[in-house]
Backbone as a chain_set.jsonl record, in Angstrom:
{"seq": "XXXXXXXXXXXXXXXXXXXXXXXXXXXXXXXXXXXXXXXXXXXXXXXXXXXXXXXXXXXXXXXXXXXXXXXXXXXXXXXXXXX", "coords": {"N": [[19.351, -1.529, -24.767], [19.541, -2.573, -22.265], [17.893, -0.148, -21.191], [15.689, -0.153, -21.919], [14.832, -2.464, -20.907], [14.651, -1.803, -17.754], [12.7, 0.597, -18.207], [10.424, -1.162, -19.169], [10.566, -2.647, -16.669], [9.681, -0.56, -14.367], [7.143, -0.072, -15.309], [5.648, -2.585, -14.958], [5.976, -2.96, -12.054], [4.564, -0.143, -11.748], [2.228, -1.162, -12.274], [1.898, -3.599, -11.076], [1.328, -2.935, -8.379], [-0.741, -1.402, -8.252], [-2.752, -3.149, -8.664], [-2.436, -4.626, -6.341], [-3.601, -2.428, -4.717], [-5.801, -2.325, -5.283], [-6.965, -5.247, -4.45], [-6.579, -4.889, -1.777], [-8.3, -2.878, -1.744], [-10.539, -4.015, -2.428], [-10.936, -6.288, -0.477], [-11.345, -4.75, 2.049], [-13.962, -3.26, 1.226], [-15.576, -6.05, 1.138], [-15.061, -6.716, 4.186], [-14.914, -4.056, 6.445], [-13.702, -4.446, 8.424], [-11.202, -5.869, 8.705], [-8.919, -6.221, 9.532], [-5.671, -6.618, 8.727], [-6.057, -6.009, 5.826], [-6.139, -3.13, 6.221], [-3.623, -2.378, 6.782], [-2.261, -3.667, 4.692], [-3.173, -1.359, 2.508], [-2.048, 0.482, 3.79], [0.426, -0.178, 3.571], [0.974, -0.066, 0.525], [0.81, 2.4, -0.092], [3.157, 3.166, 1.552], [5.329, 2.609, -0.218], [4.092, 3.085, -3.052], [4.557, 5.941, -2.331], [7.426, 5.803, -2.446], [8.212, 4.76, -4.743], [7.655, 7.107, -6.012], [5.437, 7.073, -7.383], [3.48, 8.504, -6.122], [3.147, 11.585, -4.564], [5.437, 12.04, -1.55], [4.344, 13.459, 0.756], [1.686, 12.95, 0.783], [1.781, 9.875, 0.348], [2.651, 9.396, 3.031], [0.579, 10.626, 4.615], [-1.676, 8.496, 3.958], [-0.464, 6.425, 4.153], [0.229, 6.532, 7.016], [-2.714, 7.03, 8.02], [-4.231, 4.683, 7.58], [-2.586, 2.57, 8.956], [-2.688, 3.313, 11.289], [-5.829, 2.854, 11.019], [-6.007, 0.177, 10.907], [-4.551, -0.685, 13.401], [-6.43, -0.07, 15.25], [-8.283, -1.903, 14.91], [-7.156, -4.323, 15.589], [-4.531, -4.555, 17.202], [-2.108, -6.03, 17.641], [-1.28, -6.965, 15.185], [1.086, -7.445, 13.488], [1.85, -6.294, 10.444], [0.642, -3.695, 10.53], [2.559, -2.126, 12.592], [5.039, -2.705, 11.307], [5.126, -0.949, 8.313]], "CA": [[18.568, -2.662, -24.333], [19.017, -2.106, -20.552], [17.308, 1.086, -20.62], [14.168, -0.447, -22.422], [13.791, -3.051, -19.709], [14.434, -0.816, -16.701], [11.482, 0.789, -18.205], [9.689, -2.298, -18.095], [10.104, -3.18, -15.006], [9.001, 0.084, -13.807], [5.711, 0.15, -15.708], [5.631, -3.98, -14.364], [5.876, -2.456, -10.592], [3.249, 0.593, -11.118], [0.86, -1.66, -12.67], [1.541, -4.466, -9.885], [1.688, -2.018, -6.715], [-1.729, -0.269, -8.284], [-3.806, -4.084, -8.243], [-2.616, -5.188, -5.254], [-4.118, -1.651, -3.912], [-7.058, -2.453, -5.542], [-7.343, -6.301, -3.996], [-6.723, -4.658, -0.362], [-9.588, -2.187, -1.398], [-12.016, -4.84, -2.238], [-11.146, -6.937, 0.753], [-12.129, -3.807, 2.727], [-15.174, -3.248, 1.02], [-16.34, -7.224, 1.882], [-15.089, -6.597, 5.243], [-14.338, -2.944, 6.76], [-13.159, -4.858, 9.983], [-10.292, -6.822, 8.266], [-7.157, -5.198, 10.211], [-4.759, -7.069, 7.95], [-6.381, -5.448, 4.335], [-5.737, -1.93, 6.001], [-2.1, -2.463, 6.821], [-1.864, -3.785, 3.183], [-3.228, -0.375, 1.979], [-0.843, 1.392, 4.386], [2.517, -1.091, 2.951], [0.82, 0.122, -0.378], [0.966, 3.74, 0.235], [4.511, 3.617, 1.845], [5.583, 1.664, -1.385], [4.025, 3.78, -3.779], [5.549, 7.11, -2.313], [9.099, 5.28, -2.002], [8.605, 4.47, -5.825], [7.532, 7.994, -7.074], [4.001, 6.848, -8.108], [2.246, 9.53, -5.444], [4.218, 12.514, -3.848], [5.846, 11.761, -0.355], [3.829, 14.126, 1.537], [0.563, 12.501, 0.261], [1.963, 8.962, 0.789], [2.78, 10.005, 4.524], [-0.774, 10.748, 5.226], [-2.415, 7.939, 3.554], [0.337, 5.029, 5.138], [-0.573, 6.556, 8.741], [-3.736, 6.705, 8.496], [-4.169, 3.161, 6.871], [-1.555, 1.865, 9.51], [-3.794, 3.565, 12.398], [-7.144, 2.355, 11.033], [-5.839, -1.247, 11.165], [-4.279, -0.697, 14.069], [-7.424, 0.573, 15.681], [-9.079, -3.208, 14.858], [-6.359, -5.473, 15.816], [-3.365, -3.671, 17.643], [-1.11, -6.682, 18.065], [-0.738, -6.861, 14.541], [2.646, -6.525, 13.052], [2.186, -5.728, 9.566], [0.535, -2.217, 10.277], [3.799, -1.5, 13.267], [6.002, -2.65, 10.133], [4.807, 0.413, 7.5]], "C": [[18.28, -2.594, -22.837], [18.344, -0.997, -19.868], [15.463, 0.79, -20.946], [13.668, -1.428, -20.844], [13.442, -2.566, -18.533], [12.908, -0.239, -16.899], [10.256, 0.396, -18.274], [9.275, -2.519, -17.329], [9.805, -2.454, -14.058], [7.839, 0.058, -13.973], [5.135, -1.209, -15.118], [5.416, -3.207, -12.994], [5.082, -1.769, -10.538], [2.59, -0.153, -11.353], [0.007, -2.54, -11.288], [0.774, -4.068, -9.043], [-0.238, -1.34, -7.115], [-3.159, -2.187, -8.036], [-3.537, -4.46, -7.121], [-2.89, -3.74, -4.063], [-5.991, -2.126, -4.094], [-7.643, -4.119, -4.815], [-8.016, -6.075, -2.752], [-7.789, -4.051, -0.349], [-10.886, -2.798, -1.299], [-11.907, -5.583, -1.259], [-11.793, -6.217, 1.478], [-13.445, -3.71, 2.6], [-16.092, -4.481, 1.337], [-16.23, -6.942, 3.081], [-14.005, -5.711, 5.978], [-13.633, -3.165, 7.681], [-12.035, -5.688, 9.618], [-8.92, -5.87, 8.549], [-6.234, -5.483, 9.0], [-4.704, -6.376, 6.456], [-5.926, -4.05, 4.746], [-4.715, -1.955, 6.058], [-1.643, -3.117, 4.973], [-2.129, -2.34, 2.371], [-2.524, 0.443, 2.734], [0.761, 1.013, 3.692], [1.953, -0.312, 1.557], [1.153, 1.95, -0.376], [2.718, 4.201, 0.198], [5.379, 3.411, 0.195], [5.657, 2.291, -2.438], [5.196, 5.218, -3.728], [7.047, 7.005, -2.763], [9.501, 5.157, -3.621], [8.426, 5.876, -6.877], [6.227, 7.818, -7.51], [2.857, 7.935, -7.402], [3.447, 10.584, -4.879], [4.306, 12.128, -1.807], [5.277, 12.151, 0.449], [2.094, 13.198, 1.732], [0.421, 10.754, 1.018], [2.02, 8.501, 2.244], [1.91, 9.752, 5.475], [-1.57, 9.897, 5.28], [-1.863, 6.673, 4.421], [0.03, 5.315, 6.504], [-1.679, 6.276, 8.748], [-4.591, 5.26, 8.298], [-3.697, 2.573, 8.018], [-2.669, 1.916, 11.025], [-5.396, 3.09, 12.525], [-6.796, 1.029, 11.544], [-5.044, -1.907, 12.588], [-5.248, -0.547, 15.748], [-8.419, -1.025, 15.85], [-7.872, -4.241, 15.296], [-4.673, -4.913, 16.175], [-1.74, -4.724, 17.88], [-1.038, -6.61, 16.5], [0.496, -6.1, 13.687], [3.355, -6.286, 11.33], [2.019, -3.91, 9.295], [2.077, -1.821, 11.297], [4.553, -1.436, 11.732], [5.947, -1.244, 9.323], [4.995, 1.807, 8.462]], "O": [[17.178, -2.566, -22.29], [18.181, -0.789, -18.666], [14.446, 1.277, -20.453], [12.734, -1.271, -20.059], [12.302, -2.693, -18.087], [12.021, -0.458, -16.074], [9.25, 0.954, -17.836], [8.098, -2.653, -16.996], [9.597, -2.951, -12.951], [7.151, 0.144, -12.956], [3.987, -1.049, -14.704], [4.274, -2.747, -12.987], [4.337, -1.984, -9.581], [1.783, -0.148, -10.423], [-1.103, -2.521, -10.756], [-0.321, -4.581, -8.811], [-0.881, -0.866, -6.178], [-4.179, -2.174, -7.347], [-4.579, -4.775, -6.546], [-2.545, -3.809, -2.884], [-6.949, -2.191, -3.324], [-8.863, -4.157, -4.655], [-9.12, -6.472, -2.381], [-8.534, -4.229, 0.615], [-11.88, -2.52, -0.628], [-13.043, -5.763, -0.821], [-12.896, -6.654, 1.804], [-14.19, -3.971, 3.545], [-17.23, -4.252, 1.747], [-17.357, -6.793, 3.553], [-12.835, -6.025, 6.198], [-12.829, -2.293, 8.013], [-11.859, -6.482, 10.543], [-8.235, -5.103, 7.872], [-6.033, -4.531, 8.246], [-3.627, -6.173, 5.896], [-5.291, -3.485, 3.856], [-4.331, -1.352, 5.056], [-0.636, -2.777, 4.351], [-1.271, -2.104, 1.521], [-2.324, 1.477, 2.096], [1.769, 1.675, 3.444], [2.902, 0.436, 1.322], [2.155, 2.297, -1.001], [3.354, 4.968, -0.525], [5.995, 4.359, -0.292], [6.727, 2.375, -3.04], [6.126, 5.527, -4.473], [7.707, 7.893, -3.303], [10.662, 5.341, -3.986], [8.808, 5.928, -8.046], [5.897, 8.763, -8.226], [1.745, 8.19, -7.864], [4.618, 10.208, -4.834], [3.344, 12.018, -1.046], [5.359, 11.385, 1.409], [1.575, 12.951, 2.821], [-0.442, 10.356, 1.8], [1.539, 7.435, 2.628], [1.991, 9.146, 6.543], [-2.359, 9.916, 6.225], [-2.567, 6.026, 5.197], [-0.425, 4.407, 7.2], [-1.999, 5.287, 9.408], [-5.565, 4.976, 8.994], [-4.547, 1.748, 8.353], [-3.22, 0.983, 11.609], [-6.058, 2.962, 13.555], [-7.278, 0.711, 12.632], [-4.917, -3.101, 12.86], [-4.888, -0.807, 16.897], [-9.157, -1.198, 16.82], [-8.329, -5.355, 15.041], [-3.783, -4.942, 15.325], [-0.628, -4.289, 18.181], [-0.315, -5.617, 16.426], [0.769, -4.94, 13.377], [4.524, -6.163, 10.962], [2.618, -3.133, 8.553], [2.842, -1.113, 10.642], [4.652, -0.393, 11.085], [6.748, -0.386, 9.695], [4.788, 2.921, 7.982]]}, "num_chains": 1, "name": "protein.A"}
């Protein structure tokens, strides 16, 4: 029984972790200048890698450069430092 839900609540977490990439992407797409949506696709990145859903190397690349775009529009913000 505890091995079924474990697997649950993994397939519960990729599913989550994969719409709330997709929210941050459409925020972006309304507005490319929204610092806060790229640092959400950078926390998404780190997140993913950390869970196994992308390979670490991959995740790496995608959370910097995510972290640096949004960092690039609004530098005091402290969700891209966070990731």
């Amino acid at each position: 029984m505890t091995r079924i839900l474990l697997a649950d609540d993994h397939t519960v977490v990729r599913q989550g972790l994969r719409r709330v990439l997709e929210a941050f992407e459409h925020a972006v797409a309304l507005d490319p200048d929204y610092a806060l949506a790229h640092a959400g696709i950078a926390s998404y990145y780190n997140w993913a890698s950390i869970f196994g859903l992308i390979p670490s190397d991959e995740g790496y690349e995608k959370t910097k450069a995510a972290a640096r775009r949004a960092l690039e529009l609004d530098d005091t913000l402290s969700d891209a430092y966070a990731v």
